[in-house]
C-alpha angles and dihedrals in degrees: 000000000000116000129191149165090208119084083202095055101047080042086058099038094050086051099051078054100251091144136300129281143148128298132186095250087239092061093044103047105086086050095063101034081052088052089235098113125014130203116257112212152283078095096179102046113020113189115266119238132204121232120192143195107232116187133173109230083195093071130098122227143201120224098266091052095044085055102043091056092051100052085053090049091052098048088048094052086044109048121070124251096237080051092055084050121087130173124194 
């Protein structure tokens, strides 16, 4: 079992053949068109899978990081939820 807060690194790690797991499909696009992953069904109505923003309010950050939080809070609150949503 491989376990990571990085897309890139489980990416990495379900290509080197470590196991299989989910990836967004535009992540995952150049990898089968490269042959070096392919899709497991269901192929018409993959599950949906939920993707969210933790944060420690505990922690203390530095101007860039408080920033950058707060960039990604905003184009979440600003952008609709059927416009979050993508299907293949």
């Amino acid at each position: 079992v491989g376990v990571s807060s990085s897309l890139e690194e489980v990416r990495r790690m379900i290509v080197a053949g470590l196991g299989i797991g989910p990836l967004p499909l535009h992540v995952a696009r150049r990898d089968v068109a490269d042959g070096m992953l392919w899709r497991l069904p269901p192929y018409d109505a993959p599950p949906a899978i939920d993707i969210f923003l933790l944060t420690n309010p505990d922690k203390a950050m530095n101007r860039a990081e408080k920033a950058l939080l707060s960039g990604i809070q905003a184009l979440i609150a600003e952008t609709p939820l059927q416009d979050r949503i993508y299907s293949d």
